[in-house]
N, C-alpha and C positions, 0 to 999 in steps of 0.2 A: 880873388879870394877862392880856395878851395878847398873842398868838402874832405871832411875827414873819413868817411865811411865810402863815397865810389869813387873819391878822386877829382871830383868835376867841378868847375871855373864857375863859382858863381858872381854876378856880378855883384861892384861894389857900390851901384848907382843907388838909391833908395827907392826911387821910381819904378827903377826896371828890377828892382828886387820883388818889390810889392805886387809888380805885374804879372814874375814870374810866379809869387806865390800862390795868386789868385788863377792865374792859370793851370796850374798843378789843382789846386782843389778845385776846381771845375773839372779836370780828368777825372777826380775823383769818385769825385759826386757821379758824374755821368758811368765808373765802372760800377760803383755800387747800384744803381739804378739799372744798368745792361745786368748786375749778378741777381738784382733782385725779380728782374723779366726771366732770366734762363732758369729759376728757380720756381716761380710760376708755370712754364713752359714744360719742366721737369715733373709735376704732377700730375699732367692732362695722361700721361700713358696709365698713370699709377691708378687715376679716376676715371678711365673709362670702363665700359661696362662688359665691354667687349673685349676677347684674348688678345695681346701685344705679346712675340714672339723673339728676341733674335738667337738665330741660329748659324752655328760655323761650318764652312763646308766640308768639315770632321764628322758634323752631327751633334757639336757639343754646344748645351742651353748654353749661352750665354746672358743672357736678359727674359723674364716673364715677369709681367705686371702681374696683380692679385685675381685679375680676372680667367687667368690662364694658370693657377694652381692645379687643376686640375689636369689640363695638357704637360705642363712643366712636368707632373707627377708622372705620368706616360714616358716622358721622355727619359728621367734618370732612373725609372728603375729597371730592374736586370731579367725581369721575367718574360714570357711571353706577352707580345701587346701586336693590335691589329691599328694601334693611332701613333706608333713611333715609325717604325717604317714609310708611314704615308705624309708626318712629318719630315722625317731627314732625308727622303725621296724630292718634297717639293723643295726645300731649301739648296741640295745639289744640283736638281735643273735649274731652278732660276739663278744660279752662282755659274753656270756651266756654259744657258745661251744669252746668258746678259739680259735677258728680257723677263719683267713680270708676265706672272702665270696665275689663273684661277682654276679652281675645284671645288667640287663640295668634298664635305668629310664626315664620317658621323662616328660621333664616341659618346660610350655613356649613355646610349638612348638619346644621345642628343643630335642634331644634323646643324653642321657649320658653313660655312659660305668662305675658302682661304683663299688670300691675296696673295702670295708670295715676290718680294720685291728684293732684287740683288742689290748690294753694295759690292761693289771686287775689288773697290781700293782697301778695305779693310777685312776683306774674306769673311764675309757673314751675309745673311739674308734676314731682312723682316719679315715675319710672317702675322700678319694681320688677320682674326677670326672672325667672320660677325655671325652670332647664333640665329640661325632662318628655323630651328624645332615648328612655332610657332607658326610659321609661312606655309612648309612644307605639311605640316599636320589640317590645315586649311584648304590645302591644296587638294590632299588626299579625299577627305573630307566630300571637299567638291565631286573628286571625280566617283567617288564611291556612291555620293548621291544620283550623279549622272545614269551610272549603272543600273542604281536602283530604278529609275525614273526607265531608262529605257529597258529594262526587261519589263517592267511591268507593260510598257507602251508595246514590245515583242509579243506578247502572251495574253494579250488583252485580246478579247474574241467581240471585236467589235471595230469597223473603219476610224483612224485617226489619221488626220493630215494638218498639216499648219501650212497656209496661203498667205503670200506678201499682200502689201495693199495693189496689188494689180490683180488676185487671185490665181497669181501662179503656186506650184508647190514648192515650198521649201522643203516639206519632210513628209516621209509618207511610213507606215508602221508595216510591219509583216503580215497584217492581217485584209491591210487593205490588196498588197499586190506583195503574193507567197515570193515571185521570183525575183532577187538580190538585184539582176542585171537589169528585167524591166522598171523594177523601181525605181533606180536611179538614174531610168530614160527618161521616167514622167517628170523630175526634178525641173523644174522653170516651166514645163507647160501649165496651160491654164483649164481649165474644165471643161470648155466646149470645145479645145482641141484634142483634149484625151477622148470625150464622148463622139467627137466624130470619127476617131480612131478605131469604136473601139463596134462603131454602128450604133450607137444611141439615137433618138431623137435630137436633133437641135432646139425643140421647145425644152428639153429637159434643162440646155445650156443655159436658154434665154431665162430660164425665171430661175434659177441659182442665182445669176446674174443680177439679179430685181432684188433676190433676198438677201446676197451679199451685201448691197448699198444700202439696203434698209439694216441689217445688223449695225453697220459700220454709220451709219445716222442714226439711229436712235441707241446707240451703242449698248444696245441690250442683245440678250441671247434670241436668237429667232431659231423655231422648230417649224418643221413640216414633214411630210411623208409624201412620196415618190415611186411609183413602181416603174421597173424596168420592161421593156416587153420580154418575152420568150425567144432565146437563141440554142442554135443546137439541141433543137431536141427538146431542150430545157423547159420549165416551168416558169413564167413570170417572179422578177422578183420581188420583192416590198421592204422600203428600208425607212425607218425614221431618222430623219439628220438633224443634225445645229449647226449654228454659224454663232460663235463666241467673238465678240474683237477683244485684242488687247493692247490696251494704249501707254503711250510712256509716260514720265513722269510732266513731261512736256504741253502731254495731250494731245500728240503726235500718233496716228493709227500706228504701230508696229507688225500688228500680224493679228490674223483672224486664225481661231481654232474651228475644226471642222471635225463631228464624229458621225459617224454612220452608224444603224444597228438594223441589222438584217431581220425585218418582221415577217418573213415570207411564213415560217410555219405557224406561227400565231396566227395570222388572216387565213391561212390554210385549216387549220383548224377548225376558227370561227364560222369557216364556209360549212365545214362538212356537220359542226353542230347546229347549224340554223337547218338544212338539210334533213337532216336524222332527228330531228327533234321530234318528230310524227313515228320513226319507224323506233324513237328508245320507247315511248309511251306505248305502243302496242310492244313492245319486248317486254317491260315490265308487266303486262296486264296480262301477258301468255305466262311468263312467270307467276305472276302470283298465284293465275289458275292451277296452272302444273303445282305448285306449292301445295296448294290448299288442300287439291285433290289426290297427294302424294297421303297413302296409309300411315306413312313415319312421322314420326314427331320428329319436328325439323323447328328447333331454334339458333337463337344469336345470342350469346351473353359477353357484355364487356369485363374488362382488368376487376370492375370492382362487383360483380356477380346480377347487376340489372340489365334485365330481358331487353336487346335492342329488337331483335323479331321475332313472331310464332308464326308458324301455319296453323290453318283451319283445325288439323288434328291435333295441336298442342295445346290451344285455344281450349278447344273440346275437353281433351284428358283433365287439364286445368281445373274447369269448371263443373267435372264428374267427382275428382276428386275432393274439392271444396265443400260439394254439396251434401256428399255424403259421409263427409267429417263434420259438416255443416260451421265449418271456418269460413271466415270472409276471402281466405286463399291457401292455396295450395301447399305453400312452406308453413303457414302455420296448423296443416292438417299432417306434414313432415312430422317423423320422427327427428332425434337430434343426429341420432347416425347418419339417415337418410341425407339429410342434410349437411353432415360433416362430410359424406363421402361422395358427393355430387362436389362439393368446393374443391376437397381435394386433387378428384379429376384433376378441374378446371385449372387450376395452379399448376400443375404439371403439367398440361399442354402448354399455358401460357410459357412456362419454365424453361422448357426442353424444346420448344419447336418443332414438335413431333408429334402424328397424331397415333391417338390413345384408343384402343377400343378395351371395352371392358361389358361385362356380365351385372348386372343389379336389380334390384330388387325393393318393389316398393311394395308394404302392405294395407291396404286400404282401411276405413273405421269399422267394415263390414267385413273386416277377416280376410275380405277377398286379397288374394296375392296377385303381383305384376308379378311378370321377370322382362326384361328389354337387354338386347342387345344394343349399348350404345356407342357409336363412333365419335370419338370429338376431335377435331384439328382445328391447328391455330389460323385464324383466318385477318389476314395483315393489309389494314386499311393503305390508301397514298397517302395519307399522312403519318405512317410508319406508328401508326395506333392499331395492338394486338389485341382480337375479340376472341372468343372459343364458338365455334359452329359447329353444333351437336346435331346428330342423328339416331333418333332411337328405334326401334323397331321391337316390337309384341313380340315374344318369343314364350309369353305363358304357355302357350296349347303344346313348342314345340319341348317345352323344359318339363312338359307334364308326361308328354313320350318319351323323353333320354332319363326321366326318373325311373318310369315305369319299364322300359328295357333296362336301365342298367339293374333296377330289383330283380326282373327277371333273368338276366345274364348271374346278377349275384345268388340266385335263387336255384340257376342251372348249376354254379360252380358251387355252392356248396352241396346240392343233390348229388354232381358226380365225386366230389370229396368223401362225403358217405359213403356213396353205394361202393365208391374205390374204397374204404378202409371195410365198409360190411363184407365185401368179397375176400379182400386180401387175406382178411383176418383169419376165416375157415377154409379157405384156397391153401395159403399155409399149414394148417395142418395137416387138411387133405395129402398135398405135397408130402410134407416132411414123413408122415406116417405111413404112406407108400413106398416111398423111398426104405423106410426101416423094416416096411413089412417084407420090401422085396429080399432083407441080406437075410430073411430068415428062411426055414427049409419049407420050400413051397413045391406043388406039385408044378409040372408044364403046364397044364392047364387055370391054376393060379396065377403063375408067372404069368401069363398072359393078361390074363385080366388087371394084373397090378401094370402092366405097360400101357395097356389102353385108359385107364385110370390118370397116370401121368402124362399122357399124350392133352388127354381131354383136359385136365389143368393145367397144361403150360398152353396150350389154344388157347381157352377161358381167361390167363393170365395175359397172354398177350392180346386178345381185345381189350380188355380193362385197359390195358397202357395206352395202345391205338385212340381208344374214344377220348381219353385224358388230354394225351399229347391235340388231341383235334381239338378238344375244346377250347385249350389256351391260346392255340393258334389260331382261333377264329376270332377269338376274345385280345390276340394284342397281348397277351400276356405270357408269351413262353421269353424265358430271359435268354441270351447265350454269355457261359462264361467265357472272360478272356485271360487265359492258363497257357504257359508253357508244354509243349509237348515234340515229339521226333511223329510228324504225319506216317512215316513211313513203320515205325515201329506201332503206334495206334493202331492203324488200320489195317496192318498183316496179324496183329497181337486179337483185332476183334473177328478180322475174316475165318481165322483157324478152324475154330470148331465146326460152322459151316461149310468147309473145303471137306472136313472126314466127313459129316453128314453123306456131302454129295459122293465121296466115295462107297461109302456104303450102300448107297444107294445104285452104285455101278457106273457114277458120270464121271468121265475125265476132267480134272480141273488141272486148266494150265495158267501162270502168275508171270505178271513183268512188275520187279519191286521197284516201287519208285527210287530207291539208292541207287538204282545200276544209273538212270540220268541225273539225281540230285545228290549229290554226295554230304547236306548238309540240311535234309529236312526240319529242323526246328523253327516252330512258328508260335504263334500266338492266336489261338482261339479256344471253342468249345468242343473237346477229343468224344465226348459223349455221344454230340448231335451228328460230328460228321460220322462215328462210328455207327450209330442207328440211319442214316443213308446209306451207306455200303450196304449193311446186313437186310437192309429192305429189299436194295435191289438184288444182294448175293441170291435172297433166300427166294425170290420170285423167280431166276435164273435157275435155280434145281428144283423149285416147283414144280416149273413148265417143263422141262427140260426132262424127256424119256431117258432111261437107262441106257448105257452106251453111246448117249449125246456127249457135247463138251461145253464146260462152259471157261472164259477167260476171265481174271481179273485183270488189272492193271493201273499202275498210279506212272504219271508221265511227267515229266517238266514242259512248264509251257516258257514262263520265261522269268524273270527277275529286276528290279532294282533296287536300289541304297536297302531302301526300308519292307518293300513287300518279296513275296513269293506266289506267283500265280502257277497250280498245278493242275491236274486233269487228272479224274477216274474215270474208266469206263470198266463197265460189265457186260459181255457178250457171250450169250448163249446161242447153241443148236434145237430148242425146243419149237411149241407150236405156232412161234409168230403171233403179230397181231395186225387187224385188217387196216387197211389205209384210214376206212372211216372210225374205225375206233381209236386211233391214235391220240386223239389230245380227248376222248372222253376219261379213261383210263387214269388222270390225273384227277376226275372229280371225286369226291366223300359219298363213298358208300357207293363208288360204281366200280365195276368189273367189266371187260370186254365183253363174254358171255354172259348169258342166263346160266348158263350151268357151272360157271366157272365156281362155285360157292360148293355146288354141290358135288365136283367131280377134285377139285385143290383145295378147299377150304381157304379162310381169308374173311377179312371186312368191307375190303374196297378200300382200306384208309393208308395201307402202307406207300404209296405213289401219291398221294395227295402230302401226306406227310413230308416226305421226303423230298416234292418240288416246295413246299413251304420251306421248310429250313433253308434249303439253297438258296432260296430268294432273300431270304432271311438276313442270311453271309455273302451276300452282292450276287449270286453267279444264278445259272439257270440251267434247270436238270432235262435234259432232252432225249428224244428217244428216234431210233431208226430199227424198220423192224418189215416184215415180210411176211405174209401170213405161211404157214408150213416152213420157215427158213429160219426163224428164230430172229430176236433182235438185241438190239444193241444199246443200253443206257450210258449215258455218261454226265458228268454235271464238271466244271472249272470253281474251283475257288481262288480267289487273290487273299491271303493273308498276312497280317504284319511276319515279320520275320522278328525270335526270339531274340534277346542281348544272352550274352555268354552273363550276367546275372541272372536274369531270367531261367536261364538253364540248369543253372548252378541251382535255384530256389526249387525246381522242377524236383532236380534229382536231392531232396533233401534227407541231413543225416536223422539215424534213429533216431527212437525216442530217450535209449540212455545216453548218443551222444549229445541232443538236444539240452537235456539234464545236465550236462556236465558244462556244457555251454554258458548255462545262469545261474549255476549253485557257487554261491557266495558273491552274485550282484548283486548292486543294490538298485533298487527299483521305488519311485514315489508316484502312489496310489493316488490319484485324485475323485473323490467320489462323494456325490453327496448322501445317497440311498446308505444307511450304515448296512443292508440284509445285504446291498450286491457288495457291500466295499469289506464286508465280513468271508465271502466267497469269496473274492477273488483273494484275498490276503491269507485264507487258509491254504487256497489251491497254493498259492506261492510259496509261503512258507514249506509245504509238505517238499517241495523240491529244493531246497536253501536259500530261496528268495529274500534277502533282506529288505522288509516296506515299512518303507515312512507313509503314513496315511493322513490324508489331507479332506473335508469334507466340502471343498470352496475353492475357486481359483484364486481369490485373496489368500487364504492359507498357502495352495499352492506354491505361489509367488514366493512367498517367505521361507519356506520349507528350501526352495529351489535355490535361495541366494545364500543360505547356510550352509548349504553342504550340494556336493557334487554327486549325479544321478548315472546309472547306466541305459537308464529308460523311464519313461512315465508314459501312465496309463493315467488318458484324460478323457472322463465324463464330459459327452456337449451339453448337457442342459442343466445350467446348475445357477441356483438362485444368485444374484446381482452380479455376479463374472463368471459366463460359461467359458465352455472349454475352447471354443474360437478366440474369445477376447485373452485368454491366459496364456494361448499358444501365440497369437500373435505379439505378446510380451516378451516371452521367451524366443521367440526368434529376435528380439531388437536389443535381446543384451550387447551388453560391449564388449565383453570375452566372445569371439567369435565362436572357439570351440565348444563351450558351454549354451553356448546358441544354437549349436546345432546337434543336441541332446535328441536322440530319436523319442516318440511319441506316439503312444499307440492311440488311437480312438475307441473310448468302448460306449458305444453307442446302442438303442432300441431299433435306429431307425438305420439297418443296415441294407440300402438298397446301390444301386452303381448311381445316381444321381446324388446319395446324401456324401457314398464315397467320393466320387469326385470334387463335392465342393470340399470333403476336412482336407481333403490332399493339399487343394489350392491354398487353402487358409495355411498352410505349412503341416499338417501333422503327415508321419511317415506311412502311415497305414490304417484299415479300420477291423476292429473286431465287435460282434453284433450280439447285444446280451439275451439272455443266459448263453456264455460263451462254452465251448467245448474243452476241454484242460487239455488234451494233444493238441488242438488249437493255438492257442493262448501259448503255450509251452514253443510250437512250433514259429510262432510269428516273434518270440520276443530272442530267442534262439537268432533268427533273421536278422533282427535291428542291431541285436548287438557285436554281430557278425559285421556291421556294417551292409548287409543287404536290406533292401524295402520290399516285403512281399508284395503278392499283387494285391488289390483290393477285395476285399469281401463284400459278396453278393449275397442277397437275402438267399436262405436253405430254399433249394427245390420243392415245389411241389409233391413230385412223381421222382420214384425211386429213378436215381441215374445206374442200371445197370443191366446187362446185354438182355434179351427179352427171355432168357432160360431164368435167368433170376429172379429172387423171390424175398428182396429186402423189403421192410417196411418203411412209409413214405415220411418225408421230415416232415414237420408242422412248423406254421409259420407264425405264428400265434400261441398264446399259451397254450403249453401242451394238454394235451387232453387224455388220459388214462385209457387205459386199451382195456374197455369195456367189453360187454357181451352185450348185442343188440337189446334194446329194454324200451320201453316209454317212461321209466319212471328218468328224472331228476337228475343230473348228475352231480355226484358227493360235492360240498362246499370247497373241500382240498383234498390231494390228493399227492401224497408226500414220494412220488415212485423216484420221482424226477430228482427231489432233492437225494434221496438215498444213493442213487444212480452221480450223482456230483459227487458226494462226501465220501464215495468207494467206503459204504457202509461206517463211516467213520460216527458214531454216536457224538463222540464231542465235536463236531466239525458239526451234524444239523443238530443239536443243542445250542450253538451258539448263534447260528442263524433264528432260528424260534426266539428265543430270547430278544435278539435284538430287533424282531418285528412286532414283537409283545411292546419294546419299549419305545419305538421310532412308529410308529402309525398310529395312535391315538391323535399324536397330534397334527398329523393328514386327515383324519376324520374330522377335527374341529376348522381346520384351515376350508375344508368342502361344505361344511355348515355354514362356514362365513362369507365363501365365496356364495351359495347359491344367493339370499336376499340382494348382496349388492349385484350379482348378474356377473359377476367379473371371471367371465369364460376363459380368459387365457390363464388364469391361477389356476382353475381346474385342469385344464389341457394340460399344464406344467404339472399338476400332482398325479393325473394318469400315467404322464409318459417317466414319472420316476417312480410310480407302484408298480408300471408294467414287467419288471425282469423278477422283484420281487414274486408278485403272486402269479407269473410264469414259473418259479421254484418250488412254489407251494402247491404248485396243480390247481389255483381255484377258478376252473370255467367257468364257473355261475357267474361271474363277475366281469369278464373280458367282455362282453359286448360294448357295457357302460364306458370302457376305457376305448372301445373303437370310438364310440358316439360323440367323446370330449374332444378327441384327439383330430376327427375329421372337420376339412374345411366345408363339408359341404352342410354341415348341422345345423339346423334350426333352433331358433332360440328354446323354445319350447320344446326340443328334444336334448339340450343342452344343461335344460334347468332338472328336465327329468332323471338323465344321468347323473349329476351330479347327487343329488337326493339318494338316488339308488345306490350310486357307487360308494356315497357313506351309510347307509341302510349294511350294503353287502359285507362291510371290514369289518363293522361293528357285531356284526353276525358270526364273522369269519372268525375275530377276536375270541368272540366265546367260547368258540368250540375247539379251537386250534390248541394242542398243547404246547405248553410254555416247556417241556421238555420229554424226552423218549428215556426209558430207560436202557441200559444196557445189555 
């Protein structure tokens, strides 16, 4: 029989039908059971956890389980990748040498572990991934621990070694043995053969020995201490050891830990303080005696202000002072100043770490005053705990002699300030009236007389100068200004008149001008001083110097850098010499070579003492060479800055009407809080076309300045809640850079080179010093808006600056004072010369100052009422030094002392409270009589 569908002869037996059928489903069965195993079989790739790979040796996926999405992902896309390359790399080797291949791989932050296994019958490779992250992260792990473990055991300043249980070493540390190569000799020795190595004792080995079995038996930590003997040289050592064991989980010894710590300077120590413990006990006892019997108060105070020490004399002072406040102590017999300004100290040494000396002053219940010079530095315990160690010393007897000199120094300069203005005053006329008498028709024998007349007052006038110029010099107080000038024009411009002199007198003078070596003299000092050196030594030169002698000038180059100019004068005559031994007396005050020299030359002795002062003065030194009958020879070097081509330029400055033309129609913002000075300076301005904005404050300032745009400001320093520092410093941090750097005059009371220097630094451009000069003021603001900074201004000279024929009257420095006729009586409450002399007789220009002192000092007088009860000295100081340019205008002396007395640091309460009182006694005075207006 057969089959309609393959063709095939089935039988037709019934038996062997049945058998075939049953045989056929049993293939069946058994394919379905094989399809449902290869079906099972088929998921194990799909569920493992780890990436199945095949790859063709094209590089094309062919098969990725879900484990390997992320690889697969590497593999088909087109961008750069660092995990396909290293894929289809392993897949071509291992297709290539028929042999599986392992690697690691890392993708993903992840690190894999690939199998790579060829098939070449069907050109593909499996690549099998197992992720080790996990392993390799463990690994790290370890070994970074290891590292840690052993640099600590590198850098540990102390023997570590690990012994098997035999006590050999297994590991030794860099401290125990520095050198790499011996270290790793000593590796399996054991202790008593290193110690015999190395010359130890053998008893050292044998009881290591003892104590290692005892650690290793009672398996606990064992310490002891050991010294070495002394080799080379050396000092014994001393070392405290351990012996740690450490066993396994077994209970098995593995290894003992061993540390060593080198005790050598501890025991060395402990020797020498068992020792010294006799010789610190008499150090302390020599000490405290030396302490006790030290004149100065010498204490200790710590961080929180309690006495850790006193000596004998502090002890002392303590208990004088208590006693006779009759306090239980010494801070409660303190004032609160006293007391606020001792902490203060002490907080700033603590602070700064710097020691402090300062000046103070304690006054006792009986009036009696200290003064102490005290020293305090910070004195820094071993346990890095800061105390302050003060030293005081009694300085009453010596502060009771530099009062009483400096009264009398102040007592000499203002005698020769008088007796200089009592002479000047009628010398002056004398002068002038000579002079006039001489252009009129006088006989020869008149003429005569009127020459000897002005001979004897320019002699007279030039002591007066001589004695002045000594005083200041002896006194620390002659200033020198620092001005541009051409040396070589100065000092032939001052020698001239003294060259005809000496002609006249029949002396050859011959000149070497400093131009012919310096082709660029401009420098930077005071043209006055040096000019009054030349003319001291010219004129001593044709003093001495007979008729038909010679005498030489000459100005030389010596040499130069960047910023200085060092030059040389000498003066060399033919006259009478001077003896070897007089040579350096001739520089003293009020000495002369001769006894007769006064009487046959005339002179004071002061022009060569003058003249080596100054030189000293300006760094150099005036020296002389000289020959008795052969004439000599003076000469002195200066080093001076060298001039800026600004500087030169401000030297040689323009007129007054170019000046003028310079500021008429700028604008200018007036800062000022005084309305009498802020009314003056705003008349003088406007008279020349000065447009001002007037501001009474640096707040207003500020505001005034951000509104509108300035060509200058003129800024008052002392001005109630934002002076002129705090407003300039504002103005310099705007954020328009250009409008930041707005020039800024200073107009200041306190115009001396110390106060100039600091408004400089604070940023302002220049300083002008009130009651200002109107060519001044006119000239400096001409300067700033030129873009030039003039130089600083120095408080007004003393003594006329001008050659010794001259005959100007001297500045004052101080409120002016009226040019009086010697009197006893009083002088006037005010004296309006000054202001007339400002206002160029202008009536509505001092009307309106009057006025506005009428209306702005009432309420200065009640502000000084209210300062005296509370004591509150710096509101007085602040209202002196804004009345002072004021009642400088008004002429009123009677009153300028009380504004020194407020003003100085050196015043006493009780002459501070007295001023105060007087200085509103004197406005209220002043108020009444003062007219509120002039007529025209």
């Amino acid at each position: 029989m057969k089959n309609a569908d393959n063709n095939l002869t089935l039988p037709t037996d019934p038996t062997e039908l049945r058998a075939l059928v049953l045989a056929e489903r049993a293939r069946c069965q058994q394919a379905e059971a094989d399809l449902e195993g290869f079906r099972s079989k088929s998921r194990i790739p799909e569920l493992n956890p780890n990436p199945i790979m095949r790859v063709s040796s094209s590089g094309e996926l062919l098969y990725a389980n879900p484990s390997a999405a992320m690889l697969a992902g590497e593999l088909r896309a087109t961008g750069p990748s660092r995990v396909r390359p290293q894929l289809i790399q392993a897949a071509a080797q291992t297709l290539r040498t028929g042999e599986p291949l392992e690697r690691e791989l890392q993708a993903n932050g992840q690190h894999f572990l690939l199998f790579a296994v060829p098939v070449p019958e069907e050109d593909f490779a499996m690549l099998y991934l197992t992720n080790v992250t996990a392993r390799r992260q463990a690994e790290q792990e370890t070994l970074d621990q290891r590292a840690f473990y052993e640099t600590i055991l590198a850098h540990l300043p102390a023997v570590v070694t690990v012994l098997d249980p035999d006590q050999r070493y297994r590991y030794l540390n860099p401290y125990s043995e520095p050198d790499a190569a011996k270290r790793q000799a000593r590796v399996g020795l054991n202790f008593a053969e290193h110690s015999a190595a190395i010359g130890l004792p053998p008893a050292l080995a044998v009881r290591r020995r003892r104590l290692f079995d005892r650690a290793v038996t009672t398996r606990q930590v064992v310490s002891w201490e050991e010294q070495w003997p002394a080799a080379n040289g050396e000092m014994a050592t001393h070392w405290q050891c351990y012996y740690q064991p450490i066993f396994g989980a077994s209970g098995v010894l593995r290894e003992v830990m061993c540390y060593g710590l080198d005790n050598t300077v501890r025991r060395q120590a402990e020797a020498r303080s068992r020792q010294s413990d006799a010789q610190v006990l008499a150090q302390q006892t020599f000490t405290q005696l030396v302490l006790d019997l030290n004149p100065n108060l010498i204490w200790v105070r710590d961080a929180e202000g309690r006495t850790v020490f006193e000596n004998a004399q502090m002890k002392a002072f303590r208990s004088l002072v208590s006693e006779v406040a009759g306090a239980p102590t010494m801070e409660a017999a303190m004032s609160k100043e006293e007391l606020k300004a001792s902490t203060r100290a002490d907080q700033q040494v603590l602070e700064d770490g710097q020691a402090l000396t300062i000046q103070i002053s304690m006054v006792l219940a009986n009036g009696e005053e200290r003064w102490f010079q005290s020293v305090r530095c910070p004195l820094v315990l071993a346990d890095g705990t800061a105390q302050v160690l003060g030293v005081s010393t009694d300085i009453t007897e010596l502060k009771k002699a530099q009062q009483e000199a400096e009264a009398s120094a102040t007592a000499r300069e203002n005698f020769l300030a008088n007796m200089s203005h009592e002479i000047r005053t009628p010398l002056n006329g004398v002068l002038g009236m000579t002079s006039l008498l001489a252009k009129t028709g006088l006989s020869e024998q008149q003429l005569n007389y009127t020459t000897i007349i002005q001979h004897s007052g320019r002699h007279l006038l030039n002591v007066v100068n001589d004695v002045l110029d000594m005083a200041k010099i002896t006194s620390g107080k002659l200033d020198l200004e620092q001005a541009a000038f051409n040396l070589c024009d100065s000092m032939g411009h001052a020698a001239q008149p003294l060259v005809m002199q000496a002609q006249e007198k029949g002396i050859r003078v011959v000149g070497t001008l400093l131009r012919d070596s310096c082709p660029l003299p401009w420098v930077l000092g005071d043209s006055y001083r040096l000019n009054q050196i030349l003319i001291n030594l010219l004129s001593n030169a044709i003093k001495f110097t007979p008729a038909g002698g010679t005498v030489a000038v000459g100005g030389y180059f010596v040499s130069e850098t960047e910023d200085t100019l060092t030059t040389e004068f000498r003066v060399t005559d033919s006259g009478i010499g001077i003896a070897a031994d007089k040579l350096e007396s001739i520089f003293q005050e009020f000495t002369q070579a001769y006894a007769d020299t006064t009487r046959q030359f005339g002179g004071t002795g002061l022009g060569l003492s003058i003249s080596r002062a100054l030189v000293a003065q300006m760094g150099g030194r005036l020296t002389v060479q000289s020959q008795q009958g052969q004439g000599s020879s003076f000469s002195f070097v200066t080093t001076l800055p060298k001039a800026s081509l600004e500087a030169r330029q401000r030297a040689m400055a323009p007129s007054a009407p170019m000046q003028e033309a310079a500021v008429r129609g700028r604008r200018v913002l007036l800062v000022e809080d005084n309305p009498v000075n802020r009314e003056v300076a705003k008349l003088l301005l406007e008279g020349h076309g000065v447009l001002v904005d007037e501001a009474n404050s640096g707040i207003e300032a500020l505001e005034l300045f951000e509104e509108r745009r300035y060509d200058t400001i003129l800024m008052d320093i002392q001005m109630p809640g934002m002076n002129g520092l705090e407003a300039t410093a504002r103005i310099r941090a705007h954020y328009d850079a250009v409008r930041a750097a707005t020039p800024i005059l200073a107009l200041t009371a306190n115009a001396f080179r110390a106060d100039a220097e600091k408004y400089a630094a604070a940023g302002m451009n220049d300083t002008l010093p009130k009651p200002f000069d109107e060519a001044e003021l006119l000239s400096k603001l001409a300067a700033l808006m030129a873009g030039a900074t003039a130089p600083p201004t120095e408080a007004a000279p003393e003594t006329p600056r001008a050659a010794p024929e001259a005959t100007p009257e001297p500045q004052p420095e101080s409120i002016a004072e009226p040019a009086l006729a010697s009197t006893d009586e009083a002088p006037p409450l005010f004296d309006l010369a000054l202001l007339h002399q400002t206002a160029h007789g202008s009536t509505v220009f001092m009307n309106r100052i009057l006025a506005s002192f009428h209306t702005n000092t009432p309420g200065s007088v009640a502000e000084l009422r209210q300062a005296h009860p509370a004591a509150d000295w710096p509101t007085a100081a602040a209202l002196a030094h804004k009345l002072r340019p004021s009642l400088r205008l008004l002429g009123a002396v009677r009153i300028a002392p009380w504004l020194e007395i407020l003003e100085a640091d050196a015043s006493t309460t009780a002459e501070r409270a007295e001023a105060t009182l007087e200085l509103a006694a004197g406005l209220e005075e002043l108020l009444a009589v003062l007219p509120k207006e002039l007529s025209a």
